[in-house]
Structure formats: structure tokens, C-alpha cells
C-alpha positions as CSV (number, residue, x, y, z in Angstrom):
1,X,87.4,106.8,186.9
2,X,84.6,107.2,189.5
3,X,81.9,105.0,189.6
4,X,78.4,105.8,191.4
5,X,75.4,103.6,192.4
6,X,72.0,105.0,191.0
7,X,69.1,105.1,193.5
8,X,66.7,105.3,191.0
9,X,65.5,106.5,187.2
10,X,62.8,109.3,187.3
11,X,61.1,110.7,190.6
12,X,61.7,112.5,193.8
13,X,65.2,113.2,194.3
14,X,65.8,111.9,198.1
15,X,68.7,113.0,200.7
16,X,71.9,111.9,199.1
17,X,70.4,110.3,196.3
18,X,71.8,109.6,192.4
19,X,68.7,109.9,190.5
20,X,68.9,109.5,186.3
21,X,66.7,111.3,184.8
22,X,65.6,110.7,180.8
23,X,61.8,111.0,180.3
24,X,59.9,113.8,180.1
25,X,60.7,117.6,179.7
26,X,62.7,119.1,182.5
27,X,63.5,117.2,186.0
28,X,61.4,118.7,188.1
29,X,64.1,119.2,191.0
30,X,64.5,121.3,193.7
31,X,67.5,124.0,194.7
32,X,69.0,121.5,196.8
33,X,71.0,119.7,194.1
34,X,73.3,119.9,191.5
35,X,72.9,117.9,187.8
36,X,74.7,117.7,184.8
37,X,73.1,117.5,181.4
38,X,74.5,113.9,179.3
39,X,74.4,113.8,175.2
40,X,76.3,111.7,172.9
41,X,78.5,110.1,176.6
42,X,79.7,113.3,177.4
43,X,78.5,116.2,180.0
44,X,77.0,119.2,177.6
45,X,75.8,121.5,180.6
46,X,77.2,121.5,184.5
47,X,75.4,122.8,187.5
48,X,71.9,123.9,187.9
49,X,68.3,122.0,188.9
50,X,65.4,121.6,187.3
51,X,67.2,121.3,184.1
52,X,65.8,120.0,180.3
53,X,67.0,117.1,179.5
54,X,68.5,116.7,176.6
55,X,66.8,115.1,173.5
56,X,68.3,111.4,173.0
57,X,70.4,112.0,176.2
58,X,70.0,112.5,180.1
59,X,70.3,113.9,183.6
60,X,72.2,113.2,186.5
61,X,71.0,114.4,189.4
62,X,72.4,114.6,192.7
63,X,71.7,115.8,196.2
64,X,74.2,116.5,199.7
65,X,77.0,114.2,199.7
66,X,76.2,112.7,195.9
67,X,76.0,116.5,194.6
68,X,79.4,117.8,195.9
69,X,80.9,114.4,194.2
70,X,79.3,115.3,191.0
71,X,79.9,118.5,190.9
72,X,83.6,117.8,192.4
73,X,83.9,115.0,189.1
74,X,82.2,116.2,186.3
75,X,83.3,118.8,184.0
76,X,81.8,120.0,180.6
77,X,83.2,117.3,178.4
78,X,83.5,114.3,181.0
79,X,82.6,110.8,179.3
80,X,79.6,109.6,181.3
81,X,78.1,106.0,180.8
82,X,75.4,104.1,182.8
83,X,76.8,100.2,183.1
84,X,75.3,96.8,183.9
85,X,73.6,97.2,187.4
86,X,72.8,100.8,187.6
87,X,76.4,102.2,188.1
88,X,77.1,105.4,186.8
89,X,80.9,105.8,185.3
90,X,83.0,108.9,185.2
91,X,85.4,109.2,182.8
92,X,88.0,112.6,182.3
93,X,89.7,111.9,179.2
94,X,92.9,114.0,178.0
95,X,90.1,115.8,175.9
96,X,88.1,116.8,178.2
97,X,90.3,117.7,181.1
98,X,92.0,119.5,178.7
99,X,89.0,121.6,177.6
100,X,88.0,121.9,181.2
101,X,91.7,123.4,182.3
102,X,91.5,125.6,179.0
103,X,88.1,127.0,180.2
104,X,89.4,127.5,183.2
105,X,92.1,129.7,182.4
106,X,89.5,131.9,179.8
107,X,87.6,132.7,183.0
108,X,90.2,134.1,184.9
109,X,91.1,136.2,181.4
110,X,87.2,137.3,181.5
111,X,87.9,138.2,185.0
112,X,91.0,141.1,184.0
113,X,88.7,142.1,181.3
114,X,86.2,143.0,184.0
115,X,88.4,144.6,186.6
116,X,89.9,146.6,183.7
117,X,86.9,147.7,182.4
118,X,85.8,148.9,185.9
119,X,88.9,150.5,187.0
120,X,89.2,148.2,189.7
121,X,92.9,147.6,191.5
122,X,93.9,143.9,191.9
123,X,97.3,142.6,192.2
124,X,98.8,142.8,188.4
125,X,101.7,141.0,188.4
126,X,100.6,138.0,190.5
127,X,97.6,137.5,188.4
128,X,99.7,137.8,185.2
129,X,102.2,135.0,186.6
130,X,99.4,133.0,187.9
131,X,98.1,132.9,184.8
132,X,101.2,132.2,182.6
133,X,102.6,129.5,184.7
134,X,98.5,128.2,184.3
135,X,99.3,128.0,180.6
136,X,102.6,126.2,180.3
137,X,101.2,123.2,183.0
138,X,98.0,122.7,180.8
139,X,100.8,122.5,177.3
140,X,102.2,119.9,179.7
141,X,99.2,118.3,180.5
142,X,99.2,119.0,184.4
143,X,95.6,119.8,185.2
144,X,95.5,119.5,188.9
145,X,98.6,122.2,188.9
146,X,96.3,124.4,186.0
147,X,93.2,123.7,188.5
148,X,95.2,124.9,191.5
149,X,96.7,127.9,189.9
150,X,93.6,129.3,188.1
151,X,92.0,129.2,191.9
152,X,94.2,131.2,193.2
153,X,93.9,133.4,190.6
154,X,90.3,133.5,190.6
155,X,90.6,134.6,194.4
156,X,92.9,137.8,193.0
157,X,90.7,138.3,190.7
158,X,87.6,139.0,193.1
159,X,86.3,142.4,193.6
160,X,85.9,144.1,197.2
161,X,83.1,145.8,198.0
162,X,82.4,148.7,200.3
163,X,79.6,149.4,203.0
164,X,78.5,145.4,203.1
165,X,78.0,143.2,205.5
166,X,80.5,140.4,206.3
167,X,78.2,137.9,208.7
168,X,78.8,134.7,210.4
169,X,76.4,132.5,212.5
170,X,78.5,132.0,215.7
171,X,77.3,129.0,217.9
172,X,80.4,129.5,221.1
173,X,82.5,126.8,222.5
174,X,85.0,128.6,224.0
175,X,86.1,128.0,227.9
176,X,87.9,131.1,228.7
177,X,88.4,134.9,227.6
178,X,91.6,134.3,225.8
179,X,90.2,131.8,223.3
180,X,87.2,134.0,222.5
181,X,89.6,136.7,221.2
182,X,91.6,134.2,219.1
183,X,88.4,133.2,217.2
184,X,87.3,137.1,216.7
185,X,90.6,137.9,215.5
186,X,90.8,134.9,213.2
187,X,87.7,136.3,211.8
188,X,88.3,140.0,211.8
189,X,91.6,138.6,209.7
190,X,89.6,137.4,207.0
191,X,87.4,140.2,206.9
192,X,84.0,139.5,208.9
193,X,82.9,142.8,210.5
194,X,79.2,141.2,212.3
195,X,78.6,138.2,214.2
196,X,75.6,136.6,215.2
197,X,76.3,135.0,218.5
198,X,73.8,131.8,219.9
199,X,72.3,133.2,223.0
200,X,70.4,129.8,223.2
201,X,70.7,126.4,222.2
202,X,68.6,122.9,222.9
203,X,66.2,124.7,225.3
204,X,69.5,125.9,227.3
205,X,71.3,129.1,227.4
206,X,74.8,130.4,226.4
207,X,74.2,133.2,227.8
208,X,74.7,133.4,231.6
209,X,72.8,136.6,232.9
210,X,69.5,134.9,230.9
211,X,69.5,132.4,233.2
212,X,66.0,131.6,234.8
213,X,64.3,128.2,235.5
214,X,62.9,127.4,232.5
215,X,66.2,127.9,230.5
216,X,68.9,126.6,232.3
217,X,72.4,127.2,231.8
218,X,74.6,124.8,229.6
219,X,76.6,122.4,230.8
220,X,80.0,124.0,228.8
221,X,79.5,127.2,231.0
222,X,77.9,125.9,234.3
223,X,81.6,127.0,235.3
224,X,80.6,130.9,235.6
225,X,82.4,131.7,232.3
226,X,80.2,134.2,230.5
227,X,80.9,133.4,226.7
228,X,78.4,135.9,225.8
229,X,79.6,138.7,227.5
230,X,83.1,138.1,226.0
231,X,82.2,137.7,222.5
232,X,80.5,140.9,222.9
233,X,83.9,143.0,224.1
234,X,85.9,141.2,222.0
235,X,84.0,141.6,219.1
236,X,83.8,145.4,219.3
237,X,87.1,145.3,220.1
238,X,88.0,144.1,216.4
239,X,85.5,147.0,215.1
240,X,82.1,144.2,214.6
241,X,78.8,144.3,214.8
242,X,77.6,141.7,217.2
243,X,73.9,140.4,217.2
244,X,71.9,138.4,219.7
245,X,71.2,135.1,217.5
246,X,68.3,134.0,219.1
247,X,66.6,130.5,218.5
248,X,62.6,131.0,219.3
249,X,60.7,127.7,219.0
250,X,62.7,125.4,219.3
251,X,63.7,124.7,222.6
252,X,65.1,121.2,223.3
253,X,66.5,118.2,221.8
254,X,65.3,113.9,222.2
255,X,67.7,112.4,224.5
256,X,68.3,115.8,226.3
257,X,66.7,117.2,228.9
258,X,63.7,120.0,228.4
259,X,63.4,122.3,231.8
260,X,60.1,124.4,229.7
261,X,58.3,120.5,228.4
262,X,58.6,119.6,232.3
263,X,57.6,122.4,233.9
264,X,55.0,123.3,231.1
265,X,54.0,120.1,229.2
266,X,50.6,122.4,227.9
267,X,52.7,124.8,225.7
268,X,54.6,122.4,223.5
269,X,53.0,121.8,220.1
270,X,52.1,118.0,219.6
271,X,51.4,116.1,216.1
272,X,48.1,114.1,215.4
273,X,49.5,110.9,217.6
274,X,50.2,113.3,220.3
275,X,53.7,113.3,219.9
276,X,56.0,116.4,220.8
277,X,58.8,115.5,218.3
278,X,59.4,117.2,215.1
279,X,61.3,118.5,212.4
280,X,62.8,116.5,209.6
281,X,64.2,113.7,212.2
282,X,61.2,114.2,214.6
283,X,63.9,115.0,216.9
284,X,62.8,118.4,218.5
285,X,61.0,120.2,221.0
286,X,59.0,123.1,219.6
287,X,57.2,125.4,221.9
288,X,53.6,126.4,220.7
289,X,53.4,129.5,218.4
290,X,49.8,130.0,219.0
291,X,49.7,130.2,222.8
292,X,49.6,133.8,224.4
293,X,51.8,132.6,227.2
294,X,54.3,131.1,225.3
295,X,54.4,134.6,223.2
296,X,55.0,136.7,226.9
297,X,57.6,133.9,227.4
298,X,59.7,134.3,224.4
299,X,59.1,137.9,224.9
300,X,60.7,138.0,228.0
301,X,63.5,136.3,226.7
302,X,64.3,138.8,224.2
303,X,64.1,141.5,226.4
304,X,66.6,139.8,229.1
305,X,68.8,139.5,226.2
306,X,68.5,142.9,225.3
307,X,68.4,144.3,228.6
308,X,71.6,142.2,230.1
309,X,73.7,142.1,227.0
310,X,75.2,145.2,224.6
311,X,74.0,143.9,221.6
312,X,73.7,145.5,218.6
313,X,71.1,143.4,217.2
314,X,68.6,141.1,218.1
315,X,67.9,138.1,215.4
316,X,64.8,135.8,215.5
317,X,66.0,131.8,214.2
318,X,62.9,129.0,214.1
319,X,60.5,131.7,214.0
320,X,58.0,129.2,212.5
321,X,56.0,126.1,213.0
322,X,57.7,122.9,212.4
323,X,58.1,121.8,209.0
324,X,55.1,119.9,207.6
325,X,55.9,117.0,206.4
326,X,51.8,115.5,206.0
327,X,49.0,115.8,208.6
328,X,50.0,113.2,210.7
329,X,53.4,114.8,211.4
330,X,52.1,118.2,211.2
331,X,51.8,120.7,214.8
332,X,48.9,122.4,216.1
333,X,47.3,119.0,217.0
334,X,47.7,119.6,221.1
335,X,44.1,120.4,223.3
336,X,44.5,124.4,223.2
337,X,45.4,124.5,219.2
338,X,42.4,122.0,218.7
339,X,39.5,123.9,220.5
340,X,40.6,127.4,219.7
341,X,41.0,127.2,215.6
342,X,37.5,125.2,216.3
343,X,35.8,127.9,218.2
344,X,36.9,130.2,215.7
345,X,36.0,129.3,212.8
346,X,33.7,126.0,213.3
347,X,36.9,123.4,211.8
348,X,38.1,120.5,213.5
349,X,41.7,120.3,212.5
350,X,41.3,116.5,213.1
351,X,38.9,115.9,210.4
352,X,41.2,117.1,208.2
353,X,42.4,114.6,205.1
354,X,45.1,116.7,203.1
355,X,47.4,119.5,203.0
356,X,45.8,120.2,199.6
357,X,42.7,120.9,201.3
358,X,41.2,124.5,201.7
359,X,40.4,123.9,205.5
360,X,44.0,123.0,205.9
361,X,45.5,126.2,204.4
362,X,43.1,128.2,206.5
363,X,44.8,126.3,209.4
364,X,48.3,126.9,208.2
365,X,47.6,130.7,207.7
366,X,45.8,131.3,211.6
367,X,48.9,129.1,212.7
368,X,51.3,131.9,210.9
369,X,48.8,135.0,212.2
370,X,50.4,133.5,215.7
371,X,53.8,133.9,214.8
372,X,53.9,136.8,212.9
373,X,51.5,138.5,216.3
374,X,54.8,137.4,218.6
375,X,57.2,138.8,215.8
376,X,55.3,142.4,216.2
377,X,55.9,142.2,219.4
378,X,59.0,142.0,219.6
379,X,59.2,145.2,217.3
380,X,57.4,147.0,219.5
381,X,60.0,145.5,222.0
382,X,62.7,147.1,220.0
383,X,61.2,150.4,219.4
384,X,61.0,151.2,223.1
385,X,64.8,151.2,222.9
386,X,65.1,153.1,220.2
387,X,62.7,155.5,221.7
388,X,65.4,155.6,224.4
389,X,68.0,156.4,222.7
390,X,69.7,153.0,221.6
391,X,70.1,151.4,218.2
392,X,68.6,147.9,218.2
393,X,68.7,146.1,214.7
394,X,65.8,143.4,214.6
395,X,66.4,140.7,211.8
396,X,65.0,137.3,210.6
397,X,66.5,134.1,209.5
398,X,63.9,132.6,206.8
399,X,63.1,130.2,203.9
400,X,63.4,132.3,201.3
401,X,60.2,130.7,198.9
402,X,57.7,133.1,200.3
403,X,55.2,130.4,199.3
404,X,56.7,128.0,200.9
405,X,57.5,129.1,203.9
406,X,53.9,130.1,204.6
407,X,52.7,127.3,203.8
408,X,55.4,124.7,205.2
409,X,56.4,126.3,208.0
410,X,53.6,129.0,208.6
411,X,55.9,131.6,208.4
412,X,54.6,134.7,206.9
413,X,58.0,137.1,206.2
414,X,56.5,139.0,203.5
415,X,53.9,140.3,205.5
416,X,56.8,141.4,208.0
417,X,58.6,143.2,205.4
418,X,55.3,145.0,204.2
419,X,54.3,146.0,207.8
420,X,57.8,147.6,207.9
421,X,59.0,145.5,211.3
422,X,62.3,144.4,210.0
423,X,65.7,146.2,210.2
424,X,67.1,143.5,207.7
425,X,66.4,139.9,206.4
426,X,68.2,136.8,206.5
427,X,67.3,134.1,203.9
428,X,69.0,130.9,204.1
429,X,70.1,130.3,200.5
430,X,71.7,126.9,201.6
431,X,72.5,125.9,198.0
432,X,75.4,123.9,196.4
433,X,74.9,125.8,193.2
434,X,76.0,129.5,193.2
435,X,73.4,130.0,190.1
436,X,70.3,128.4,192.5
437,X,72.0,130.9,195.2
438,X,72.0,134.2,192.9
439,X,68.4,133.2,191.6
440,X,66.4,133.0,194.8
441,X,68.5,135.9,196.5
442,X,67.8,138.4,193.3
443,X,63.6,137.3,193.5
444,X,63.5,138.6,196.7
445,X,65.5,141.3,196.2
446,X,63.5,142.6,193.5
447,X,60.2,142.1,195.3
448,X,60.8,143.0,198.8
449,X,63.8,145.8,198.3
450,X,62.2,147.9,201.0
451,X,64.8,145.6,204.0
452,X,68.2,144.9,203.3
453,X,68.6,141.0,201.9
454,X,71.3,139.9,203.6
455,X,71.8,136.6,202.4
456,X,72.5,133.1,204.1
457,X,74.9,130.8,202.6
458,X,76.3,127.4,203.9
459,X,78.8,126.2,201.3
460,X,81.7,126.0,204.5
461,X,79.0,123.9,206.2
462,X,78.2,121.3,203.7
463,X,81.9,121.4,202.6
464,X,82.1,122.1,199.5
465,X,85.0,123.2,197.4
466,X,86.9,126.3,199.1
467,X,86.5,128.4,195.6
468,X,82.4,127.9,196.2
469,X,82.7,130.3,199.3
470,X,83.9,133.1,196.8
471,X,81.5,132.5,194.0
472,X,78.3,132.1,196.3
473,X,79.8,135.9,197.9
474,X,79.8,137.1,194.0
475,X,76.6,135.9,193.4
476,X,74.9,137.7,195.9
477,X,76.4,141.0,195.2
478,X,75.4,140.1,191.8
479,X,71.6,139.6,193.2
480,X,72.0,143.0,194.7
481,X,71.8,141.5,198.1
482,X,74.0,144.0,201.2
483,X,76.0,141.4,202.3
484,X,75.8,137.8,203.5
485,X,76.3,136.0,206.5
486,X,78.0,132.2,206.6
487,X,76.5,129.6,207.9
488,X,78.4,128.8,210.5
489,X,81.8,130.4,212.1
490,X,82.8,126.7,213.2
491,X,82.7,125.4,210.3
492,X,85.0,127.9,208.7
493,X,88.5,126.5,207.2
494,X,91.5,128.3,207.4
495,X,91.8,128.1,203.4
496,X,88.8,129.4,203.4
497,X,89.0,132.2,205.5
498,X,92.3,132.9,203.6
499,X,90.4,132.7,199.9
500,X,87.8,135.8,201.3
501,X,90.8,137.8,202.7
502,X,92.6,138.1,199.5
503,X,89.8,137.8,197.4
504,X,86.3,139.3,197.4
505,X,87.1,140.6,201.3
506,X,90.3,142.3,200.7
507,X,91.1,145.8,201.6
């Protein structure tokens, strides 16, 4: 039995809330979640947002920590109650644990079907015993051994893919050549072939050769060790890809020290109070999109990178405003943002009541003009390599809501994709649901199939279950996306690294 306090009944779903929803049609949540439909006491439906809830019965709804312990308790059949006080009870009788390890063993059957039926080669005879020792524990009533047994088997019964790419965000730690190769073999092991490595973090850089006063080094590699240079050798050395993950406006962190808002308190964007932190804690620096000479700065950057550094590829990260979270925490509120926007089209930002308002979207779309100007640079940037006879590829990491991330973080991708600057595109499809995952990565697939989608996924980062990895891999592929790329390398478990290697990774 697990019991769980409810934050609320009806409403906005908060970070790590248990919200209860039974009035009205549908729940009206966002991707970040995961709910289970209640009727008669027991779950009916599992997994999914935004779900209709059920006629005479309910939704639980949960986000971050709450989420993965729902999704982690519940199964279809679970007896779930609401007691004196606002607890929520979870019950897994023998029924429905029984139902649940049943189901679990007709998926992996549906799997065979499906590699049958498609030729594909898997591993017969380990499947066949994985499954049959699967169906004696559930006639002995030993779930957890069914649940572990039909996992493995649901790894074996993965299909590999050719000609994708196998992507990890790689932010380095490592103090000497030696361990850099360790953590590129581990990866190579498991069946990563393209890494994006942090070139810059907190306003500082990771890579030594970038060096210059206004980005000094970080502290881990003040020694001399060039982190950067190894990952590079050692990644080609295990047949990757390696790509120059490079973080753009953001440059600094509150409590740390900010060598560019020292030496140029004019180009950092400031909210309404005249504040210079933002974000969802209001904990960071940003550097201001709309400036030219933060543009030839950032520029610069990129082409030290490039110039000083064998990449193969050269991503953009925060290539936005900060989110908006209301006018008063909104950027573009510093001198130069202020009297420009006004001398160009007769608005005083400050005037300005609501984000609803049509003087504020006219804001929030000049702001983006700004950033997508820099990210054309940059492709011209890129170009003159090619022109010379090297093979830069120039991505983006973005919110994948076109809508929404114009208009909350003033970051106009689609018009990137249309004007043909991209090489590929990263959305972050940081989901716990592999259904919210497939659903967003297939709408832009569809509409913008012109750039390879290679799709960002986090389920190592917000730790859920190992088998999530493999089903948020599959339902990309299913979206028709070219790969993915995990957010992050650190946070990669052995188990899970072992699950991709036999599974949807294997050879």
C-alpha cells in the first residue's frame, strides 16, 4: 500500500504536485506529467496527460518526483481510493497484479509476432526461456520475478536500427587523458556513435584554447588539462561523431562569478525591476539577444571553437530569451532594449499590462528577429568552412511547441528550418511518458521533414525506470525521428547503458 498527499482537486498542475482531477471534461495538463484514469476504485487507463476523465470517476495527476511514483505504483487494475484528509491510497491486489504480470507477458508475445513478421533476427532461445520461466512465476504468484523477467525480455525483443544517430549531451568532469577514454569506451560499449561535448558552462569555458577574458577558464581545468581536446581524439578513436555543444545566452550563474556582467554590465538583459536574474529560479545570467555586440561576441566564440577544435559539429543550446514567466519577470527591460523597440515602432515596452496583449507579441516576435539574425550568422559562419573544404554540421537544441517557443522564449526554429540554416534539429522531448514523447516528435516530423529530427530525451536524467530508456528510443523511431540524443552522458546508469546494448542498440 502507498499512500500519497493530494496538493489540490482541479487546477494547474505545479512542480511535483498530486492534483485530483473530477470536474469537467478533460484535465487540461501539460506533457510534463503522467495520470491514470480511476472508475469504480480501480485504474481503467495508465499514462498519458490531458486525459477525459472518466464519467462517475477521476484523474490522478502527477508531475516530476510524484509522476515517476505513480507511474512506478499504478497499474491497470490497481485499487485506488481517496481517504479522510486528502490522502491518496494505492492498493495492488492479487487481481490486479496478476492482470498486470499477465499483460506483461502478452506484450512481449506481440513483440515475437512483430520481429517475425519483419524478418528481424533476435536472440530465439533466450526470449523463449525468458518468457516461459515468465509464465510459471506469475502461476506461482511471483510478480516482481514476472516483472523482472518480462524486462529483460522486452530489451531482446527490441529492434536495431541502421544509419541513426546514437547522441549524448556530454557536460566533462574528467582530470586526465586516461579517464576521458574510459567514459568514450563505456559509451561506444553501449552503442553511442556522436557526442555533444560542453565547450562552455556558467559563463566559463571547458575548453582551454577558447580561453579569452571574458570567458575564463574553469576551475576543474585551471590545471592545463585540455578536456576538450581529448574527448575529441578519443572520441574519433571509438568511430563518433563529436559536436561542439555550445551554450549561447546564458553565461553565468547567482553565487558565481560573471567575467562578461563585470566587464560589460550594458549587454546583460534585465527584467522590469532591473534585475539580471532569470529563468525558472531567477538564477541566471543571460546575455542580451538583441545587442549587435553581443551577436559579434557570441560569434566569435563559435568561430574559436571551430577554428581551435576538430569538431564535427557545432550545436547552439539557450538560443533564446529567457523564459517568460509575466511582464515583470520578462527580459528586454534594460536601456538599449527599451529605446530601440521604441524608436522602432513608437511602443514603450513599459506601458505594457499583459502578455495577452498585441503590443506584447510584437515585442516577443522583434526579440526573436534578434536571435534568429545571430543564428544566420552563424550559418554563414559555417558555410565559409564548407566552402573550404570541411564538413561542419550546425544544429539546434529547442522546445519543440513551435508556438511556444516563439512566444515563451522568442525562439523562432521554424523559420530556421524554412530558411534552410539547419544541418539537423534537436527538440527536447523531456517527457515521462513515451506516448507524450512519440506525439510531439512525430508533429514535427511531419511538418518540418525538410532537417533531420533528432530527438532529445531525458528519461536517465529524471530517473525513471531503466525500461523507459528503451521505449522513449522506440518511440521515436516510431515518430520517424533519425535518432536521438540523451540527455545527459552523466547521468547514464550502467543498467541502462547495458538495456540499449542488447536491446534497441545491438549489432
Amino acid at each position: 500500500m502507498v499512500k500519497i498527499n493530494i496538493s489540490h482537486f482541479g487546477g494547474a498542475r505545479g512542480a511535483d504536485e498530486l492534483v485530483v482531477y473530477d470536474k469537467g471534461e478533460r484535465t487540461a495538463t501539460n506533457k510534463f506529467g503522467w495520470e491514470a484514469c480511476i472508475k469504480d476504485g480501480r485504474a481503467v487507463l495508465c499514462g498519458g496527460n490531458d486525459n477525459l476523465i472518466p464519467q462517475g470517476g477521476y484523474v490522478v495527476s502527477g508531475h516530476g518526483k510524484i509522476a515517476a511514483l505513480l507511474a512506478k505504483e499504478i497499474c491497470i487494475g490497481a485499487m485506488v481510493t481517496i481517504e479522510e484528509g486528502n490522502v491518496l491510497v494505492i492498493e495492488k491486489d492479487a487481481a490486479a497484479m496478476n492482470a498486470s504480470a499477465g499483460a506483461k507477458i502478452e506484450t512481449i508475445k506481440n513483440r515475437v509476432c512483430e520481429l517475425e513478421k519483419n524478418k528481424t533476427e533476435y536472440d530465439i532461445s533466450r526470449v523463449n526461456a525468458l518468457v516461459s520461466d515468465a509464465e510459471k512465476a506469475l502461476e506461482n504468484g511471483e510478480y516482481e520475478k514476472v516483472d523482472a523477467l518480462t524486462t529483460q525480455a522486452y530489451y531482446y525483443t527490441a529492434s536495431p536500427a541502421q544509419n541513426e544517430v546514437r547522441g549524448a549531451w556530454l557536460r566533462p568532469y574528467e582530470k586526465s587523458d586516461e579517464e576521458v577514454e574510459r567514459a568514450v569506451a563505456r559509451l561506444a560499449d553501449a552503442g553511442i556513435n556522436l557526442i555533444l561535448v560542453e565547450t562552455n558552462y556558467g559563463g566559463c569555458a571547458n575548453a582551454l584554447r577558447c580561453v579569452n577574458k571574458l570567458l575564463p577558464p574553469q576551475k576543474e581545468y585551471e590545471n592545463g588539462f585540455d578536456v576538450i581536446e581529448s574527448y575529441i581524439r578519443n572520441g574519433k578513436k571509438y568511430g563518433m561523431q563529436v559536436h561542439a555543444w555550445f551554450e549561447d545566452y546564458f553565461f553565468g550563474s547567482k553565487g558565481s562569478p560573471c567575467a562578461v556582467a563585470d566587464a560589460h554590465p550594458e549587454w546583460m538583459a534585465k527584467r522590469k525591476d532591473g534585475g539580471l536574474f532569470h529563468d525558472a529560479y531567477d538564477t541566471f545570467y543571460f546575455l542580451n539577444p538583441a545587442m549587435q555586440e553581443v551577436k559579434e561576441f557570441l560569434l566569435s566564440c563559435c568561430k574559436d571553437i571551430l577554428d581551435k577544435y576538430d569538431f564535427d559539429g557545432l550545436q547552439l543550446d539557450y538560443i533564446r530569451y529567457p523564459l517568460i514567466h509575466g511582464i515583470d519577470r520578462a527580459a528586454g527591460f534594460d536601456e538599449y532594449t527599451v529605446n530601440t523597440f521604441l524608436a522602432e515602432t513608437g511602443t514603450d515596452i513599459r506601458n505594457i499590462e499583459s502578455t495577452d496583449d498585441e503590443e506584447w507579441k510584437t515585442f516577443v516576435r522583434w526579440c526573436a528577429s534578434h536571435v534568429t539574425e545571430y543564428v544566420q550568422s552563424v550559418r554563414t559562419l559555417v558555410d565559409e568552412y564548407k566552402k573550404a573544404g570541411r564538413e561542419v554540421c550546425l544544429s539546434t537544441a529547442v522546445f519543440g511547441d513551435p508556438k511556444a517557443a516563439l512566444y515563451s522564449k522568442c525562439q523562432d526554429w521554424q523559420n530556421w528550418i524554412e530558411q534552410g540554416w539547419l544541418d539537423a534539429i534537436y527538440p527536447m522531448a523531456y517527457y515521462s511518458d513515451a506516448c507524450e514523447v512519440e506525439k510531439e516528435v512525430a508533429a514535427m516530423v511531419q511538418k518540418y521533414a525538410s532537417v533531420p529530427n533528432i530527438s532529445g530525451i531525458a528519461p536517465m536524467y529524471t530517473k525513471l525506470p531503466v525500461i523507459e530508456t528503451t521505449k522513449q528510443v522506440e518511440a521515436c523511431r516510431r515518430a520517424g525521428a533519425k535518432g536521438v540524443a540523451f540527455f545527459a552522458a552523466g547521468n547514464c546508469r550502467d543498467e541502462e547503458l547495458e538495456s540499449l546494448k542488447i536491446g534497441v542498440y545491438r549489432k
